[in-house]
N, CA and C atoms as an extended XYZ file, in Angstrom:
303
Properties=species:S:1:pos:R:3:atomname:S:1:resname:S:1:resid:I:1 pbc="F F F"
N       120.945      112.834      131.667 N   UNK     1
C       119.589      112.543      131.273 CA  UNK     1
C       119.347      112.897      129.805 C   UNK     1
N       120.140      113.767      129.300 N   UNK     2
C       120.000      114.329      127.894 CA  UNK     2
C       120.617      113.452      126.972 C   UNK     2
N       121.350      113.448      127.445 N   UNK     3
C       122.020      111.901      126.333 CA  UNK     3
C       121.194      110.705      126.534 C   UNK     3
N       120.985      110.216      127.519 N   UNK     4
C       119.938      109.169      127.314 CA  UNK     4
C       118.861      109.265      126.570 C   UNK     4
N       118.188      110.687      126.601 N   UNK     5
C       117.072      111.003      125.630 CA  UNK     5
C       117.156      110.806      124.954 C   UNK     5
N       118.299      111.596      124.316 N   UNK     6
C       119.155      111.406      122.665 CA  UNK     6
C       119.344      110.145      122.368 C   UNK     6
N       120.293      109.164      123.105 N   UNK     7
C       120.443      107.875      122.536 CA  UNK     7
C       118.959      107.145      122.448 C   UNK     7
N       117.883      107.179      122.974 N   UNK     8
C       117.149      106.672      122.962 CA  UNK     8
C       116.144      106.561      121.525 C   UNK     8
N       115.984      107.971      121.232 N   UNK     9
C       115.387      108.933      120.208 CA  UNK     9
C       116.085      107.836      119.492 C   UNK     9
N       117.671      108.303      119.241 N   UNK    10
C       118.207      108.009      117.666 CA  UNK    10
C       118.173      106.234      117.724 C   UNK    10
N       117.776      105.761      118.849 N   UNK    11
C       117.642      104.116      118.729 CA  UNK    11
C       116.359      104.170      118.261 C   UNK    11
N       115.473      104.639      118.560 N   UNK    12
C       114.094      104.369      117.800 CA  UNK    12
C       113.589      105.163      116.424 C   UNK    12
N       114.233      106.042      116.242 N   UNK    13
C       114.183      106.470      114.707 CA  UNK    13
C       114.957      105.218      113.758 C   UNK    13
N       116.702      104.467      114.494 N   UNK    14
C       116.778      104.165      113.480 CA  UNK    14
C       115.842      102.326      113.436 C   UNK    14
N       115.535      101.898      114.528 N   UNK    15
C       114.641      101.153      114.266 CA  UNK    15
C       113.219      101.183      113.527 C   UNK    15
N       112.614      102.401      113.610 N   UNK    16
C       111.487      102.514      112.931 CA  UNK    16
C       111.689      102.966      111.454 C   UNK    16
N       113.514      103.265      110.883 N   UNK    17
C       113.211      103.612      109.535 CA  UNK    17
C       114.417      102.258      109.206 C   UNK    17
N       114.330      100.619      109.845 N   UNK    18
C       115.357       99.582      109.345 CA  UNK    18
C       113.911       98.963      108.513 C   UNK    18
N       114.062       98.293      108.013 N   UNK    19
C       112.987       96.854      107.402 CA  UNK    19
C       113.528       95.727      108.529 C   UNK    19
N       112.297       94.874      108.620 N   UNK    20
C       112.828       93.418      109.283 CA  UNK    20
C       113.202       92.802      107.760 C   UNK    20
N       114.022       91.709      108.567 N   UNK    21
C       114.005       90.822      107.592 CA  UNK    21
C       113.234       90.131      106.629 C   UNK    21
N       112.065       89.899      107.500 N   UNK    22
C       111.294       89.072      106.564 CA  UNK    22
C       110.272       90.045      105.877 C   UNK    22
N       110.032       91.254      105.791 N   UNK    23
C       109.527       92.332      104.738 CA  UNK    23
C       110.545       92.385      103.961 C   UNK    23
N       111.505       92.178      104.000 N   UNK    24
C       113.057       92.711      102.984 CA  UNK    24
C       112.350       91.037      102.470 C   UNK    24
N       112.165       90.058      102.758 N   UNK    25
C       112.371       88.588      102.252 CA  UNK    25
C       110.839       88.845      101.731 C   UNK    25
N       110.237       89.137      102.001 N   UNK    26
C       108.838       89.198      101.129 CA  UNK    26
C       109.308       90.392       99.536 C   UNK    26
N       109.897       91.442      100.115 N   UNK    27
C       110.212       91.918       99.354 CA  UNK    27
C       111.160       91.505       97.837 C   UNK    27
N       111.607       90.161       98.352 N   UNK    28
C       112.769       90.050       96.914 CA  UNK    28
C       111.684       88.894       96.470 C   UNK    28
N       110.545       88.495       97.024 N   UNK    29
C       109.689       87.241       96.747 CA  UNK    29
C       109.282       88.088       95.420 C   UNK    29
N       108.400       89.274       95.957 N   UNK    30
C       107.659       90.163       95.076 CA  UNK    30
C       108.259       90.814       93.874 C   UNK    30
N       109.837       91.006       93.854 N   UNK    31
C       110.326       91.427       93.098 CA  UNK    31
C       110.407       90.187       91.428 C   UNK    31
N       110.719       88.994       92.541 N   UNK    32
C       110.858       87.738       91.524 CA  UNK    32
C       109.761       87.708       91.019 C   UNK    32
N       108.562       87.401       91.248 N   UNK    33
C       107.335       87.681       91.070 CA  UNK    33
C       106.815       88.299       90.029 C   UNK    33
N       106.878       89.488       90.097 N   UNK    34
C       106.110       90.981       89.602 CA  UNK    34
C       106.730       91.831       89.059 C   UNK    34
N       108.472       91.853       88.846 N   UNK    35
C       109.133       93.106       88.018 CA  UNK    35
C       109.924       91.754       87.153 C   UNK    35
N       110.764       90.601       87.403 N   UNK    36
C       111.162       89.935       86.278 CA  UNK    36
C       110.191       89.250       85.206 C   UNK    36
N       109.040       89.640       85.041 N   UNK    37
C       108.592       89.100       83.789 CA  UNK    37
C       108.647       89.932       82.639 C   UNK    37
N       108.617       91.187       82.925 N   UNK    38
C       108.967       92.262       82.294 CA  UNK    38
C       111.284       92.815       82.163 C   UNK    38
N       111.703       92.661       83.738 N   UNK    39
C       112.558       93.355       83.590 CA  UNK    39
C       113.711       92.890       84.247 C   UNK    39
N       114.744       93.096       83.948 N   UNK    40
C       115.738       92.237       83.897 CA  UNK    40
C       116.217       92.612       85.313 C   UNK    40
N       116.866       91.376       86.549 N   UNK    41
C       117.414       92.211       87.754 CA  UNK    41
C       118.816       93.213       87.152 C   UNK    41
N       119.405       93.272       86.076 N   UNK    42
C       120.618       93.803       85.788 CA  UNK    42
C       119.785       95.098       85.892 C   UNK    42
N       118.909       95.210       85.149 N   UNK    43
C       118.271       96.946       85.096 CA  UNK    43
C       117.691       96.931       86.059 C   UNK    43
N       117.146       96.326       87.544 N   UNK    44
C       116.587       97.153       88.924 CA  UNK    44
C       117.951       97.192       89.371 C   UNK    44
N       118.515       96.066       89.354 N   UNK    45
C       119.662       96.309       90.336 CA  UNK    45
C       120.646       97.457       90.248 C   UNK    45
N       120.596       97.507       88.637 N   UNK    46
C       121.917       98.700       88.782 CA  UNK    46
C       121.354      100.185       89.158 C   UNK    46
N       120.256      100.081       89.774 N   UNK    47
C       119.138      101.488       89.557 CA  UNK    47
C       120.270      101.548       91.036 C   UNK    47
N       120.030      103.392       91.739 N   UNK    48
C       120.387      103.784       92.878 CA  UNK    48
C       119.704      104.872       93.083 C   UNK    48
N       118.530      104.948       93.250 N   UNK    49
C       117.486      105.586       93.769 CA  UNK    49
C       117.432      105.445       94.948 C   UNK    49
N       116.804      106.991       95.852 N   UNK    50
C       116.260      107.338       97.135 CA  UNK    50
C       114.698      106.556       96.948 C   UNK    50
N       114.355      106.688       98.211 N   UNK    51
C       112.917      105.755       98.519 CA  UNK    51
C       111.936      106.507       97.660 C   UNK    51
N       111.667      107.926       97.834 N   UNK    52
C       110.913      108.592       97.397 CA  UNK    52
C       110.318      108.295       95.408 C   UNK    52
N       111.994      107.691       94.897 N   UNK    53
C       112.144      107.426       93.827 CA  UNK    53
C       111.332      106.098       93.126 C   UNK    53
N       111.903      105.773       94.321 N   UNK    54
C       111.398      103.777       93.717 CA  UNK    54
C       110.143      104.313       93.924 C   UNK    54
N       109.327      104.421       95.016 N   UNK    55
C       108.059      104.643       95.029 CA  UNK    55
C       107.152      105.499       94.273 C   UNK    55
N       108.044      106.437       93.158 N   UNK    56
C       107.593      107.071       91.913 CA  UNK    56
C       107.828      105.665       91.006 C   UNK    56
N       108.900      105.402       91.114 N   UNK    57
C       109.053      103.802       90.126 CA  UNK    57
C       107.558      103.305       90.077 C   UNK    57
N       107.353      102.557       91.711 N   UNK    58
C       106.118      101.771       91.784 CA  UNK    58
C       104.656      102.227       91.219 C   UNK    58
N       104.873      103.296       91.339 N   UNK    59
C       103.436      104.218       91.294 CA  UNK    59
C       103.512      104.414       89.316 C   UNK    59
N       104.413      104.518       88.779 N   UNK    60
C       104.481      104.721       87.565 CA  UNK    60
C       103.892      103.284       86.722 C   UNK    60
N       104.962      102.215       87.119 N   UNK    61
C       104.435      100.659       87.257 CA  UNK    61
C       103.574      100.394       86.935 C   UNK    61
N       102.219      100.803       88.265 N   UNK    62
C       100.986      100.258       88.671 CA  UNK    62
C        99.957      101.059       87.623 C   UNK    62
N       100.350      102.008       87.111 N   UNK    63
C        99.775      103.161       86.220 CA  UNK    63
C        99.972      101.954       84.587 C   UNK    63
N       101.122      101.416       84.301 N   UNK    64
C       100.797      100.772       83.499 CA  UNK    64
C       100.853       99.099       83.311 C   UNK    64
N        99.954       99.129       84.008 N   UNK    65
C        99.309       97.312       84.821 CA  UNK    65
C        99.792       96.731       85.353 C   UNK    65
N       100.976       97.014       86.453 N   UNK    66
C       100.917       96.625       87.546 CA  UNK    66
C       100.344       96.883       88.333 C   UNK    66
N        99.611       95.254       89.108 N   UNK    67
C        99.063       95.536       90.560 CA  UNK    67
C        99.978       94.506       91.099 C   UNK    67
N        99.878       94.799       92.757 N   UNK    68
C       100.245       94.300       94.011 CA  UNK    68
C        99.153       94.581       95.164 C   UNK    68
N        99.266       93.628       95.818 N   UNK    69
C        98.141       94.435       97.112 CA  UNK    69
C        99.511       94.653       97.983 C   UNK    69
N        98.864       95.436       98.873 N   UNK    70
C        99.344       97.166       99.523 CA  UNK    70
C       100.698       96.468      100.153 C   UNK    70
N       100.156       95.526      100.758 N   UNK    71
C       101.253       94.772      101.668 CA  UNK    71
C       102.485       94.259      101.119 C   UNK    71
N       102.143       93.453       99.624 N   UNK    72
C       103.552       93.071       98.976 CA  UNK    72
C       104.176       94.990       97.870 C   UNK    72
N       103.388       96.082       97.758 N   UNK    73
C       104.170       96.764       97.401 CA  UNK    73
C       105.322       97.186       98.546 C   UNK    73
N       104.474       97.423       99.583 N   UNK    74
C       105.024       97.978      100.779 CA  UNK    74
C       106.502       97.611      101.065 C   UNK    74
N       106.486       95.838      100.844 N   UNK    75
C       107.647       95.039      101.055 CA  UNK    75
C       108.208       95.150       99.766 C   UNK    75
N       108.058       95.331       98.863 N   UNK    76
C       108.892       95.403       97.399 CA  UNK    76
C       109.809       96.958       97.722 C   UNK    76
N       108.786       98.322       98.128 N   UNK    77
C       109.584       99.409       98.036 CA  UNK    77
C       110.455       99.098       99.352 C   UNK    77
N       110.400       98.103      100.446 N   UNK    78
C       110.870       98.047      101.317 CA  UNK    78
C       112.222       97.855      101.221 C   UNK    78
N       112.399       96.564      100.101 N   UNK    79
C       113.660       96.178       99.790 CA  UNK    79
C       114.506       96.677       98.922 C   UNK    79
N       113.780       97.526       97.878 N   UNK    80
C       114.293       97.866       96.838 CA  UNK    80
C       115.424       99.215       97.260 C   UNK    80
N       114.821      100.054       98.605 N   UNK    81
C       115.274      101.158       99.003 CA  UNK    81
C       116.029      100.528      100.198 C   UNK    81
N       116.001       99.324      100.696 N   UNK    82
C       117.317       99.372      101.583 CA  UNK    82
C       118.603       98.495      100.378 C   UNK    82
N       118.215       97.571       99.470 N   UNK    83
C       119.132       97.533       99.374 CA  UNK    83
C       119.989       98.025       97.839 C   UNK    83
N       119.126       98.785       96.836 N   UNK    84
C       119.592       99.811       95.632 CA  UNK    84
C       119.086      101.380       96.175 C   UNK    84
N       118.871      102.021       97.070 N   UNK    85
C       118.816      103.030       97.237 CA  UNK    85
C       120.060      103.971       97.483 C   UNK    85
N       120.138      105.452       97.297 N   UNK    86
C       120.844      106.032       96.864 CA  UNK    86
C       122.196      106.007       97.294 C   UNK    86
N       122.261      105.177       98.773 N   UNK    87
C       123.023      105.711       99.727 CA  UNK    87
C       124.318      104.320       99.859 C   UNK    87
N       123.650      103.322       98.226 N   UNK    88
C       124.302      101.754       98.391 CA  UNK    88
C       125.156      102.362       97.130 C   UNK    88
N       126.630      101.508       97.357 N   UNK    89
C       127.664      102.404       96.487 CA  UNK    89
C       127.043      101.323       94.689 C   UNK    89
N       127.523      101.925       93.951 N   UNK    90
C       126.987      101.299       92.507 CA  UNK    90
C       127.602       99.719       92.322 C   UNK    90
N       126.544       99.168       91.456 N   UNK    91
C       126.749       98.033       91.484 CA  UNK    91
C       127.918       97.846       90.359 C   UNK    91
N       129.040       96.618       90.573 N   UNK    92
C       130.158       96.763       89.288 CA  UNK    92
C       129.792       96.469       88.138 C   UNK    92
N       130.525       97.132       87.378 N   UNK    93
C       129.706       96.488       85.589 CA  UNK    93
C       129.757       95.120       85.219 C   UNK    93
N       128.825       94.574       85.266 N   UNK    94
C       128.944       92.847       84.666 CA  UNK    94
C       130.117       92.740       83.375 C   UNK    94
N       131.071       91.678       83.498 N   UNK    95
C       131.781       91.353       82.159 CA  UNK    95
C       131.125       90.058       81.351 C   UNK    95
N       131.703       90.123       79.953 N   UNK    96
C       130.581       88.785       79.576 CA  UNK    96
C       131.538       88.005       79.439 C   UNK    96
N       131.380       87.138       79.174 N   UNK    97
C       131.522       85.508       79.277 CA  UNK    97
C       133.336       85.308       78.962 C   UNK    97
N       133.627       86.057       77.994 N   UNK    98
C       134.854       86.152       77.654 CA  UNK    98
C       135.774       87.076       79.223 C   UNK    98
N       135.064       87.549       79.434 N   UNK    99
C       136.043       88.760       80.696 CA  UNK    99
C       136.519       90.018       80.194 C   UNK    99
N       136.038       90.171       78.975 N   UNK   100
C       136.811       91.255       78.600 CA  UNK   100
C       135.555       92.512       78.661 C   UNK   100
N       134.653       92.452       78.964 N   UNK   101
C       133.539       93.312       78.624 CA  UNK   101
C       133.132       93.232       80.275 C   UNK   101
């Protein structure tokens, strides 16, 4: 009975801390949106921040004129922390055009 508890528990923790898909897909909408007019995906992407982080990111952001309503930040920190958060190995260094860089 204790293990069932247990498996049960750790099935619904890790469901309640996954994103669905389509918040992760709202999330890269919002990103296209609202951080590339300013910033390049090479500089979010290569970021590897914990959630706590990006969401200092966002909050820093919105402090200097970014807005979002609640729902597309929600889905922006949604995606940003499952898929550059701390725990995703680093992204490889881009080479340029020649291959040598």
């Amino acid at each position: 009975m204790r293990a069932k508890l247990a498996l049960f528990a750790a099935f619904t923790l890790a469901v309640a801390l996954s994103a669905d898909q389509a918040t992760l897909d709202q999330g890269r909408k919002v990103e296209q949106t609202t951080c590339l007019p300013c910033h390049s995906l090479r500089l979010i992407h290569s970021q590897r921040l914990p959630r706590a982080a990006w969401d200092r990111e966002l909050t820093k952001m919105a402090g200097w004129g970014w807005s979002a309503k609640p729902e597309d930040r929600a889905a922006l920190l949604e995606f940003l922390a499952a898929n550059y958060g701390d725990d995703k190995p680093a992204a490889p260094p881009e080479k340029s055009a020649d291959g040598r860089k």
